[in-house]
N, C-alpha and C positions, 0 to 999 in steps of 0.2 A: 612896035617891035622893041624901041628901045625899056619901054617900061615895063613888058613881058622878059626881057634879059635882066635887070634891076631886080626885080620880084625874085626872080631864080636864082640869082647869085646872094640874096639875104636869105632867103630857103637854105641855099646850099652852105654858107657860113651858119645858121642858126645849124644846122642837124648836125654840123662838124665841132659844134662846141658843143651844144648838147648832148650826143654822142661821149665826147671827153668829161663831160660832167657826169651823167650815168654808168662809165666803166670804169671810174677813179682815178682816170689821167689828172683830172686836175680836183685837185683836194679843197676841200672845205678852207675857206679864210683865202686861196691861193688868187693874185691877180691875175686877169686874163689880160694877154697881149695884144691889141691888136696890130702889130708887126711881126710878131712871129704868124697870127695866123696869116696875116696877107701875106707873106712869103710864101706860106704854107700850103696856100689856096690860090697864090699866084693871082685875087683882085685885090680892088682899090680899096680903101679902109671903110668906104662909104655905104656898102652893102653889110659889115661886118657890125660898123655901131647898130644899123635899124637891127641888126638882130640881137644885140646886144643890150640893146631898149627892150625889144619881143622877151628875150629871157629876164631883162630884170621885175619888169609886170607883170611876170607867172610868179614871180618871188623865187627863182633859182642862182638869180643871180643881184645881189644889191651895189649901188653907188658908192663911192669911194673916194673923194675928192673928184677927179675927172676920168677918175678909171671904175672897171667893176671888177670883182674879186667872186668867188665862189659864197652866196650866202648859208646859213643853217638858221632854222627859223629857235626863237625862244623856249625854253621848255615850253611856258605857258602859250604859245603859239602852237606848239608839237600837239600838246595834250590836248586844245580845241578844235584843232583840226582833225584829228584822232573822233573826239567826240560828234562831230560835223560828220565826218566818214561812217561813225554808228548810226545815226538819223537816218541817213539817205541809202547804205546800203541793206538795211535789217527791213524799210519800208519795199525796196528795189527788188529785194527775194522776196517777199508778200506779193508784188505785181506779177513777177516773172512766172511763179504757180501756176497765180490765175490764168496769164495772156500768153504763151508761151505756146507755140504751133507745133505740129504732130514732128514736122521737117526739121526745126530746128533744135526738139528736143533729140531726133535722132546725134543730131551732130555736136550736143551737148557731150552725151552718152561717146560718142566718136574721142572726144577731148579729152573724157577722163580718164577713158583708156589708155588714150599717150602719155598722160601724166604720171599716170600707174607705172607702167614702162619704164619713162625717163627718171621717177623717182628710184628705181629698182638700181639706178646706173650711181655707184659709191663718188665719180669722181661729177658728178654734175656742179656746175662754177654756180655762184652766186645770183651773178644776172640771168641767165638764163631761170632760177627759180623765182624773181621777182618778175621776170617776162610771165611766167607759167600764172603766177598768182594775178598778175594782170590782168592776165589773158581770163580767166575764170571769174575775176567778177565784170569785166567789159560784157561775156556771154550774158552775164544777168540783169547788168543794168541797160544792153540791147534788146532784149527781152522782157524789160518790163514795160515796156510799150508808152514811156513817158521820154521825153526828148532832152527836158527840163533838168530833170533828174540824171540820166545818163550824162549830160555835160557837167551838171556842179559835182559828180563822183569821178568823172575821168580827173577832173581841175584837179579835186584834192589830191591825187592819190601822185600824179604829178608833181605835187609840189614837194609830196613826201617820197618821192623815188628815189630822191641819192640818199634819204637818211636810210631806208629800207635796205640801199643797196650797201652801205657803206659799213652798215652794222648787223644784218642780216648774214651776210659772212662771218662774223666772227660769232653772233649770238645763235647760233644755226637751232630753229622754231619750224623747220620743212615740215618735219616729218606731224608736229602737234597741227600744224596748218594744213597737209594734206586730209588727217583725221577727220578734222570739222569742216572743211572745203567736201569731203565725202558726206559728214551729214546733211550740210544743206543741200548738195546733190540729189539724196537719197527723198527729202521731201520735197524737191523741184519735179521729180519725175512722179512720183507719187501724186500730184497734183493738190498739196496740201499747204495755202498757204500759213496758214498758223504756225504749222510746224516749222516750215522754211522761215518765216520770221522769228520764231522760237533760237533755231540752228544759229541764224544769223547773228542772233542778239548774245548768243554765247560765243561765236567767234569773236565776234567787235570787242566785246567787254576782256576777253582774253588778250587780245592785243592789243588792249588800253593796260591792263596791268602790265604788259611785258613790256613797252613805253615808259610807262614810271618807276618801274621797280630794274629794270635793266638798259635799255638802253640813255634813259636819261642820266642815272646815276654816271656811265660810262662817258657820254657824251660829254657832261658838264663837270664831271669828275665832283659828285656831292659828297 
């Protein structure tokens, strides 16, 4: 009981700082307290470090002397992992074509729908369109029917979520990402995967140049 309480309260500290890392409570470079949160959270410090260890070996959060601070990864860290994220999602929509079941293409088609919708809505916040883009390739790398692959694409994209979130707001790419998020849609259902890895390889590579040519420039101030 005791170690099922212990678990839940590092759970419950990681999702509370996590949480503040993805909606820009707490900024890039910014040290994390752990006194304000155990105020915060009203436990002992000891559930807060093991989560605090859990986010620094996803690389969200790095060491400090004896503290951690909010990390941002290298350009050249950005741009590989960018590239890492092209390999595995451009292969992911090839599988998804192929393996993808009658049910859950319906609920595919269900998603884009909402998207459509919610894209229509002028005042939609930031995170909610990095939830949305989320949400759109998790359907495909759930769907490509590899387990391997589905986890090393959630990792990356993870690690790149406060850059997405932090600068996605200000570089606002929705409306060119909903466009190609529609192509490879359009060759998922069509049951084509060339094409879908075709779509794929043009999204990726788009969002490797808007990487280099925008938000790095911006990030690093080149």
């Amino acid at each position: 009981m005791v170690m099922k309480q212990k678990i839940s309260l590092s759970s419950h500290a990681y999702d509370y700082i996590y949480g503040n890392i993805i909606q820009g409570k707490l900024k890039v470079g910014q040290f994390v307290s752990e006194e304000a949160i155990a105020n915060k959270l009203n436990i002992s410090r000891t559930p807060i470090r093991e989560s605090l260890i859990a986010l620094n070996k996803e690389g969200l959060l790095e060491k400090a002397g004896r503290s951690y601070r909010v990390v941002i990864a290298s350009p050249d860290d950005l741009v590989e992992l960018y590239e890492a994220r092209k390999v595995i999602e451009t292969e992911n929509a090839r599988l998804c074509a192929m393996r993808i079941s009658r049910d859950q293409l319906a609920d595919f088609k269900k998603f884009m729908a909402n998207v459509a919708t919610v894209y229509r809505e002028s005042s939609v916040q930031s995170l909610k369109k990095v939830d949305l883009d989320d949400q759109f390739h998790d359907f495909i790398d759930r769907n490509s029917g590899n387990k391997y692959m589905e986890r090393y694409s959630k990792e990356i994209r993870r690690k790149l979520k406060i850059v997405r979130l932090t600068f996605f707001s200000v570089l606002d790419v929705s409306e060119d990402d909903s466009r190609e998020h529609e192509s490879v849609f359009q060759a998922i259902i069509n049951r084509d995967p060339s094409k879908a890895f075709e779509e794929m390889t043009k999204h990726e590579e788009n969002v490797i140049n808007f990487v280099k040519n925008e938000i790095l420039p911006t990030l690093y101030k080149f």
